[in-house]
NUFI-974161 format. One record per residue (C-alpha): y, x, z; residue in one letter. Coordinates in nm, 3 decimals, always signed. Layout:
N
+---------+---------+---------+------+
:       y :       x :       z : code :
+---------+---------+---------+------+
:       Y :       X :       Z :    A :
...
+---------+---------+---------+------+
% end
This chain:
62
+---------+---------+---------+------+
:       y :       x :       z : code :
+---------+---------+---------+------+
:  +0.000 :  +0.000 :  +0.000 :    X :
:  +0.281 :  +0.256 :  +0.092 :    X :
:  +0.161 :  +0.431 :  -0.242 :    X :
:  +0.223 :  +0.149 :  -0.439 :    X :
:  +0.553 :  +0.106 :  -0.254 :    X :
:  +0.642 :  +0.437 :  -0.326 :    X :
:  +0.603 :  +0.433 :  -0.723 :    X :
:  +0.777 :  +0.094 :  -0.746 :    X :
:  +1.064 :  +0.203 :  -0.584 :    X :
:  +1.069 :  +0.543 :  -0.772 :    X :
:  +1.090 :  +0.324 :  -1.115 :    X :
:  +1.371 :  +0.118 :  -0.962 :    X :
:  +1.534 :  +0.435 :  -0.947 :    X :
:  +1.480 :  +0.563 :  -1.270 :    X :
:  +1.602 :  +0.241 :  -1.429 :    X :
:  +1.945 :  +0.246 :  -1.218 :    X :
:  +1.946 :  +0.635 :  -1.357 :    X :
:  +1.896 :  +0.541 :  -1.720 :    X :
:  +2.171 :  +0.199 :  -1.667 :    X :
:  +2.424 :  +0.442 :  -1.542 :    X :
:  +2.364 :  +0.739 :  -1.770 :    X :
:  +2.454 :  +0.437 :  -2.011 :    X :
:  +2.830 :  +0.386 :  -1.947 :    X :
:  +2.885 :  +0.740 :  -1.873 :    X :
:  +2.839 :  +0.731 :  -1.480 :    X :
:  +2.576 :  +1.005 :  -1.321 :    X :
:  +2.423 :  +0.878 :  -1.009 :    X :
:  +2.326 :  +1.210 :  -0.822 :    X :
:  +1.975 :  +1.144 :  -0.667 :    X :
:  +1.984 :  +1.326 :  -0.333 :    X :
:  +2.325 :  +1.167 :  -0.243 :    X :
:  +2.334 :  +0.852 :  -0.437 :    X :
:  +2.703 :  +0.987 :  -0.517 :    X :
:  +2.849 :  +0.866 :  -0.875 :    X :
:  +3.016 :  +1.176 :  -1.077 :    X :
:  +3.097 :  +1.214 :  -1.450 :    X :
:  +2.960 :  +1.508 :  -1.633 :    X :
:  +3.291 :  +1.753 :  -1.721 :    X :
:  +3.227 :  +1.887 :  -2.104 :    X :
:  +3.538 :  +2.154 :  -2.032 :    X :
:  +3.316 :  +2.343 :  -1.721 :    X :
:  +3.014 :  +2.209 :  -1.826 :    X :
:  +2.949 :  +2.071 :  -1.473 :    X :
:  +2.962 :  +1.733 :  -1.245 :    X :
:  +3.285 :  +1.588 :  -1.140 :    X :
:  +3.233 :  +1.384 :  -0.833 :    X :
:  +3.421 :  +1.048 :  -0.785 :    X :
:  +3.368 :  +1.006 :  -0.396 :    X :
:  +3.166 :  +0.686 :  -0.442 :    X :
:  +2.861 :  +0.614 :  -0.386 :    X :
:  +2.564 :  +0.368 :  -0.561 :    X :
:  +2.498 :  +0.103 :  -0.290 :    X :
:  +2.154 :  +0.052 :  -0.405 :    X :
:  +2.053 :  +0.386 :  -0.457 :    X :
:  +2.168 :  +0.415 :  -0.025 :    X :
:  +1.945 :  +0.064 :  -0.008 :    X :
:  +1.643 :  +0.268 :  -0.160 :    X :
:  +1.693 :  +0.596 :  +0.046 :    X :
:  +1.718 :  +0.381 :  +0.318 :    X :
:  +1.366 :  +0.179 :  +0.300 :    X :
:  +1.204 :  +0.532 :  +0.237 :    X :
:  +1.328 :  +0.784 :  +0.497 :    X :
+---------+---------+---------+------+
% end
């Protein structure tokens, strides 16, 4: 049971990833934080928010 628990809530994950990659927003995975990639340093620009579901998930699975 907490197997099957884990993998579903792994692929609700992955789907929120690939939504978000969609309209340009990056949801960083070990903080849940949203940031845009920056072409210009070729790294992450963090906007100080954070995905409320991706906290929900972290959350049910310490």
């Amino acid at each position: 049971m907490p197997l099957i628990l884990i993998i579903i809530l792994a692929g609700v994950l992955v789907v929120q990833f690939m939504a978000s990659e969609q309209n340009g927003t990056l949801i960083d995975p070990q903080t849940c934080e949203l940031y845009l990639k920056d072409p210009q340093v070729g790294g992450k620009k963090y906007l100080n928010e954070f995905d409320s579901k991706c906290l929900e998930m972290k959350s049910l699975n310490p």
